[in-house]
C-alpha positions in Angstrom: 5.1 -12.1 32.4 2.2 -13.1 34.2 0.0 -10.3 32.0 1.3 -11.8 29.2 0.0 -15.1 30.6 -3.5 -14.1 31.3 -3.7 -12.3 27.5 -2.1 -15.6 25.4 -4.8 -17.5 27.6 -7.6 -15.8 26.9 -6.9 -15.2 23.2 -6.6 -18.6 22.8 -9.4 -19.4 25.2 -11.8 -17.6 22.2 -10.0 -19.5 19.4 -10.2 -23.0 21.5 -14.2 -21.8 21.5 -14.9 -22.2 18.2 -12.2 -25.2 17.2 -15.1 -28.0 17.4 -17.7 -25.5 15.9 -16.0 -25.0 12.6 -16.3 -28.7 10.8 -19.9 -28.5 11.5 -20.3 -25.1 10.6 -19.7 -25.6 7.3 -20.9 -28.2 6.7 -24.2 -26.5 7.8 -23.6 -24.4 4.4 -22.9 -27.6 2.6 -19.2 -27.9 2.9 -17.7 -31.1 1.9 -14.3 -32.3 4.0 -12.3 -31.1 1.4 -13.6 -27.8 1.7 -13.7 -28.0 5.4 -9.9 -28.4 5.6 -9.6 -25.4 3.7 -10.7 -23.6 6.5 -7.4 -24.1 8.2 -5.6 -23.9 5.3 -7.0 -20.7 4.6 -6.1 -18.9 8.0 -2.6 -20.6 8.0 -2.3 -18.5 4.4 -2.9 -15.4 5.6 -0.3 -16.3 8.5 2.5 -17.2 6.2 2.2 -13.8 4.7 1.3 -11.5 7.1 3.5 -13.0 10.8 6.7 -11.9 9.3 5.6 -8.3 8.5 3.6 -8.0 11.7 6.9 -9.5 13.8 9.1 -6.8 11.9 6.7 -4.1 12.9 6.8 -5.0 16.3 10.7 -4.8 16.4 10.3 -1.4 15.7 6.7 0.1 17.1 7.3 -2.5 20.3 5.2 -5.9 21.1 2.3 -4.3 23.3 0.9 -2.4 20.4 0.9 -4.9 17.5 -0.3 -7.9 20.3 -3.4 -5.2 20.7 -4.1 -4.8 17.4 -4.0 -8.5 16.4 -6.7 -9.1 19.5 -8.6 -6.4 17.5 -8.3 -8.4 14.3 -9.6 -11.3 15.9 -12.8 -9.7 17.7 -13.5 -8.7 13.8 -12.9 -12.4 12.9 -15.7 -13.7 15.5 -18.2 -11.1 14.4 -17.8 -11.8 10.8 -18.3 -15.5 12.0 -21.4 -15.2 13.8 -23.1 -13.1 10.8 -22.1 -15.5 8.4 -24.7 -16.5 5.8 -22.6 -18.8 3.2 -19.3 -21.1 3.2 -17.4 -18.0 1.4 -18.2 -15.9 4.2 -16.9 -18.5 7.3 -13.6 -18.9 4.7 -13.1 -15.0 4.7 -13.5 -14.9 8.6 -11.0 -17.1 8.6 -8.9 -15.4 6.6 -9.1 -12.2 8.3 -8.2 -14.2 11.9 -5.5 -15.2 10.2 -3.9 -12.2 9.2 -3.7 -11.3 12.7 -3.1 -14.5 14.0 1.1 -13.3 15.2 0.1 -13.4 18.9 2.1 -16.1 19.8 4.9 -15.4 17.6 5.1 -11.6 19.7 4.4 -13.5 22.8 7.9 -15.6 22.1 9.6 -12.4 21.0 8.5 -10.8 24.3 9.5 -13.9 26.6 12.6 -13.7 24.5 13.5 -10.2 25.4 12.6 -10.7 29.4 14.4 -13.7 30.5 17.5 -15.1 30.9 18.9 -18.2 28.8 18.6 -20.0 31.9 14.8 -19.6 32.3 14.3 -19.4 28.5 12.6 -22.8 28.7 10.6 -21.7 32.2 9.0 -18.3 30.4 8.0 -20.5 26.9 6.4 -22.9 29.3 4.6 -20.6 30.9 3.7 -19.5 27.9 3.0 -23.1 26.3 0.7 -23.6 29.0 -1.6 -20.1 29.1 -2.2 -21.2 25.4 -3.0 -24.9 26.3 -5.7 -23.9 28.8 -7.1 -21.4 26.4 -7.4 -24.7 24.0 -8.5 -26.5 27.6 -11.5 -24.1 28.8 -12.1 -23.3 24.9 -13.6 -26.0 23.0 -15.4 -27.4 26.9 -16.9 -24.2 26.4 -17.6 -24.0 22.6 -18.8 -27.5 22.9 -21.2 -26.9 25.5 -22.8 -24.1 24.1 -23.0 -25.6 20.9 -24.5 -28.9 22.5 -24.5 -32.7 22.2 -27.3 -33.0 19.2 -25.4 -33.6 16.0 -28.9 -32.1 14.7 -29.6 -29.8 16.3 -26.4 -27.6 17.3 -26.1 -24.2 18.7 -23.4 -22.0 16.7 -24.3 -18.4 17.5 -23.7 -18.5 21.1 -20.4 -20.2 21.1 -19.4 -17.4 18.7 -20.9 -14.5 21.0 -19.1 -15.9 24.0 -15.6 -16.0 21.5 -16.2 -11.8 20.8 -16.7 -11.1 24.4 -13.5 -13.7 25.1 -11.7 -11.6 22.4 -12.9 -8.0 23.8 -11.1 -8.6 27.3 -8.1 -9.8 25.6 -8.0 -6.5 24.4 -8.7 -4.8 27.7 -6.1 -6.9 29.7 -3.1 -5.8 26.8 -4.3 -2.7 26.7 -4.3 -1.8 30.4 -2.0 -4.1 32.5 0.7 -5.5 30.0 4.2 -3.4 29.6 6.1 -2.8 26.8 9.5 -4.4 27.2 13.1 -2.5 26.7 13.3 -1.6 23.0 16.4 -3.7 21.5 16.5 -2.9 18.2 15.4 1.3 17.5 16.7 1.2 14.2 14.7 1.3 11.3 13.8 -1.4 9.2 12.0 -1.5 6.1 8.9 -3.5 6.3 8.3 -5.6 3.0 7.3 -8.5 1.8 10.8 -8.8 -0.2 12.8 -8.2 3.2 10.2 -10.8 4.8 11.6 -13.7 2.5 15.0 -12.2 2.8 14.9 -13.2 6.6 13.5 -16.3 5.4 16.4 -17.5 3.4 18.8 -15.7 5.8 17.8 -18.2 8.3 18.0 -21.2 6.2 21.5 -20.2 5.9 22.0 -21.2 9.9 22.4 -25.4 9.9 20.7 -25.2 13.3 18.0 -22.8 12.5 17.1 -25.1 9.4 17.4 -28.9 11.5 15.0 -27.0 13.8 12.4 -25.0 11.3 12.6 -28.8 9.3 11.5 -30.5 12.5 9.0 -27.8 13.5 7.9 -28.0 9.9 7.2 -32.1 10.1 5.5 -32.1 13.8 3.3 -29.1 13.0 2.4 -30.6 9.5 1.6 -33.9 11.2 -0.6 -32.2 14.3 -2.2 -29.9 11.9 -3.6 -33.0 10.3 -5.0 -34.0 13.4 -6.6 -30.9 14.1 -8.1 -30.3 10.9 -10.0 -33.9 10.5 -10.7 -34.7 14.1 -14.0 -33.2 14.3 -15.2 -35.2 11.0 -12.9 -38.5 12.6 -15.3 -38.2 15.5 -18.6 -37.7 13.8 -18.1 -40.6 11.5 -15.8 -43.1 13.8 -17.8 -42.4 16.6 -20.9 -40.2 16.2 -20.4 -37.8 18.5 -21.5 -33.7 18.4 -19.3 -30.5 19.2 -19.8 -31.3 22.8 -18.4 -34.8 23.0 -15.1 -33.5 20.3 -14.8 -30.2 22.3 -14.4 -32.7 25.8 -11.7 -34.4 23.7 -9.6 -31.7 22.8 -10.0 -30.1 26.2 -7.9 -33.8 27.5 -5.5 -33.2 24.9 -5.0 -29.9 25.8 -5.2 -30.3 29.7 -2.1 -32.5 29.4 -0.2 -30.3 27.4 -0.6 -27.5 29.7 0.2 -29.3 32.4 3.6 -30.5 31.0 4.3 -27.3 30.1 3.0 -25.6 33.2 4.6 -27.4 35.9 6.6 -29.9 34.7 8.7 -28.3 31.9 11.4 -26.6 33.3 12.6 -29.3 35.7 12.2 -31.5 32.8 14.6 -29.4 30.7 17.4 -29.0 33.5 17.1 -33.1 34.3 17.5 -34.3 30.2 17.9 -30.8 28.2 15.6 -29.3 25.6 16.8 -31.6 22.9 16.0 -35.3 24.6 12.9 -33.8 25.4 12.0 -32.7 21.5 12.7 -36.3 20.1 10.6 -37.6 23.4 8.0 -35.1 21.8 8.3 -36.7 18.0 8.6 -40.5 19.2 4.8 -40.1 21.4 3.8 -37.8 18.9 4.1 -41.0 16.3 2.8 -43.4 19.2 -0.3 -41.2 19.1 -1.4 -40.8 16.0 -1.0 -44.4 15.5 -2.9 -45.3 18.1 -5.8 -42.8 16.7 -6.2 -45.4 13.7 -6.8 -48.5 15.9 -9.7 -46.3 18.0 -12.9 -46.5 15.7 -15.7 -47.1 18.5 -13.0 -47.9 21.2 -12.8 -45.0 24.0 -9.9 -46.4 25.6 -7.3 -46.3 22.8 -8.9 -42.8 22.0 -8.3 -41.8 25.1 -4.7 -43.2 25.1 -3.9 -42.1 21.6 -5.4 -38.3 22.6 -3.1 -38.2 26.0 -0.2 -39.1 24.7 -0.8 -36.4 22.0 -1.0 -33.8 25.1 2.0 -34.9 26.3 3.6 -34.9 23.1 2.7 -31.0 22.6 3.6 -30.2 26.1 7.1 -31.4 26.0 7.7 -30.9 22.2 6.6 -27.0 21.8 8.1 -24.9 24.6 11.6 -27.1 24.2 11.5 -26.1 20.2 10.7 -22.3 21.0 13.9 -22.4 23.8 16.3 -23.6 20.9 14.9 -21.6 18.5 15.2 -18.4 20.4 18.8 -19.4 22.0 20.1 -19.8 17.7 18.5 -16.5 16.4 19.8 -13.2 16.0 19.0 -10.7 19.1 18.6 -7.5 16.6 15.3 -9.0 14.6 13.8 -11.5 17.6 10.4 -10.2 16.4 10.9 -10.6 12.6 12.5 -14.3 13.5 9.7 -15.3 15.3 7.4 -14.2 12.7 9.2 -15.9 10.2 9.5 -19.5 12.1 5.7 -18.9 12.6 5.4 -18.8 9.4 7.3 -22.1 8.5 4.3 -23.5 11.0 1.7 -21.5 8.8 2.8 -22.9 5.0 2.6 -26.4 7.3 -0.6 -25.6 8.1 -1.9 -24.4 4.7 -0.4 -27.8 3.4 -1.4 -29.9 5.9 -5.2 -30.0 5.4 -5.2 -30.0 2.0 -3.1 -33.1 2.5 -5.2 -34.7 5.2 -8.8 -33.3 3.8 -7.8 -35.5 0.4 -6.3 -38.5 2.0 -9.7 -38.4 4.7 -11.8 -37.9 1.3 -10.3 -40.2 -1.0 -8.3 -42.7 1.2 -10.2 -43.6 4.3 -10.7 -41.9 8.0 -7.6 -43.3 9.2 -5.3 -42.1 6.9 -3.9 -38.3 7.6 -3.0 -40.1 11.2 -1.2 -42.9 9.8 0.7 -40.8 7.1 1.2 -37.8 10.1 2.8 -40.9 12.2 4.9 -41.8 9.2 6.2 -38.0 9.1 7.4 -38.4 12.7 9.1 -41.7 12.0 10.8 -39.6 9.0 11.6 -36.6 12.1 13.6 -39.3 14.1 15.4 -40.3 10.9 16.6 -36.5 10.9 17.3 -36.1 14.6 19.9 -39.4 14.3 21.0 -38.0 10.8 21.9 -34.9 12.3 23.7 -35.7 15.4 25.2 -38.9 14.6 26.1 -39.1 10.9 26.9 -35.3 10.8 27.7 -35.1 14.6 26.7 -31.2 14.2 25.4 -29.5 17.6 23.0 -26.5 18.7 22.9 -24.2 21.1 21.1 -24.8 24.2 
């Protein structure tokens, strides 16, 4: 477990690296925020189509060896980023991180298959929090590199540091991490028509579709964040890839440290469900907040920490029930498939935000991403107190 720890980290430290870069990367090639947004939507594409097939593969070939070649796929992202000449060529490096970008979907499949129910919660944490400090150390380091001059920004480096990042990723899978007990040696045919099938097949669960709907609405309304933050802070308060990179280091920090050390006792005091509508309510709270924070550092600071905590209670309490309500024969595929819910929210998600930033004002994908989460609660008292139906936990 602690392998796996140290090779979510460090993937994640090279994507965190380049997270402030991006906005201002292409707008360097004359990007507009609409097209910026794309970027994410774009990457989130590829991981709709490709998480599914690559969590099916791994049910059969094992985790160790597809989590090695998607670190692979990412190295090749960064160097396609850092020779990059046009807009078209940062959206096809994108892409291509994309299509690898099932790490975290194996990572779940693999804390799935070594733990007991009873420390489910304890192994996502762990898990929650080696890929908040990637997003911690990241964009401190991507932001540094890349300065505090809004004209006059470094983007080569950050992007060198990211292939070396993504080159001991590599190394560490390759060389300390072991391949869990094979549950499921049968084969499976891997297609894209079997991909959907698992799709609808878990649609067909009433617990598995209340949870993929409200891991559908918080990563559509956080994806929205993401994407426009960087342009947010540039505009609402002029600040470079250094300052935005400090700010989504705090955000990150926090959520780690929910998930690092406070999670599990958290979970065995109030259970994983109290905790996810705890997650939704701050998550509203905090996007709110974002909207009243145009030149004010305190509410910013506010509005980002309670994000953090948001995150760090919301995502390893969401990965426990998912993984306690799916089938044990395709953990992989199921994964892959829930991660791809989370991708189609993040290909819709900028679109949505980059045309309401655009069109309707630098406040609005936050105040629309808070209504969503009002919208989640309505569900959560839908589900257990009109319908009074109940999930595993």
């Amino acid at each position: 477990m602690h392998a796996l720890f140290l090779i979510v980290f460090s993937n994640l430290l090279g994507f965190g690296i380049i997270i402030p870069l991006l906005p201002y990367y292409a707008e360097n090639f004359g990007a507009n925020p609409n097209e910026v947004t794309l970027l994410m939507a774009s990457y989130s594409l590829m991981q709709l189509i490709f998480s599914p097939i690559l969590g099916r593969i791994s049910d059969i070939y094992g985790r160790k060896k597809i989590l090695i070649l998607c670190l692979i796929g990412s190295a090749i992202s960064y160097f396609l980023l850092y020779f990059a000449t046009s807009f078209g060529l940062v959206l096809f490096a994108r892409s291509i991180a994309g299509l690898f970008a099932s790490t975290t979907a194996i990572a779940n499949a693999y804390v799935t298959e070594t733990t007991s129910s009873a420390n489910r919660s304890k192994g996502m944490g762990l898990i929650g929090a080696a890929f908040g400090l990637g997003l911690v150390f990241g964009p401190v380091i991507g932001g540094y590199f890349g300065g505090g001059d809004i004209d006059n920004i470094n983007y080569k480096m950050p992007f060198i540091i990211a292939i070396i990042v993504a080159i001991i990723s590599f190394v560490l899978a390759h060389f300390i991490l072991i391949e869990p007990k094979k549950r499921n040696k049968q084969f499976i045919s891997i297609n894209f028509l079997d991909s959907f099938k698992d799709l609808i097949n878990l649609f067909k669960i009433p617990a598995l579709l209340f949870l993929i709907t409200v891991s559908f609405l918080v990563t559509f309304s956080f994806a929205g964040f993401e994407t426009t933050f960087a342009l947010w802070t540039e505009r609402a308060m002029s600040w470079a890839p250094k300052q935005t990179g400090f700010a989504f280091t705090f955000t990150a920090l926090l959520a780690a440290l929910v998930q690092g050390v406070f999670i599990g006792k958290l979970t065995k005091s109030f259970g994983e469900i109290k905790l996810l509508i705890t997650s939704c309510f701050l998550m509203l709270i905090g996007l709110f907040f974002i909207t009243l924070s145009i030149q004010n550092l305190f509410y910013l600071t506010f509005s980002l920490g309670i994000l953090g905590i948001s995150v760090g209670l919301g995502n390893p309490s969401l990965n426990s029930l998912l993984s306690k309500n799916l089938s044990k024969n395709i953990i992989g595929a199921s994964f892959g498939v829930i991660q791809s819910v989370g991708s189609l929210a993040r290909i819709l998600s900028p679109l949505v935000a980059g045309n309401l930033f655009y069109f309707f004002g630098i406040n609005s994908p936050y105040n629309f991403g808070a209504f969503l989460m009002f919208i989640c609660l309505l569900i959560f008292f839908y589900y257990f107190f009109i319908l009074k139906k109940s999930i595993k936990t």
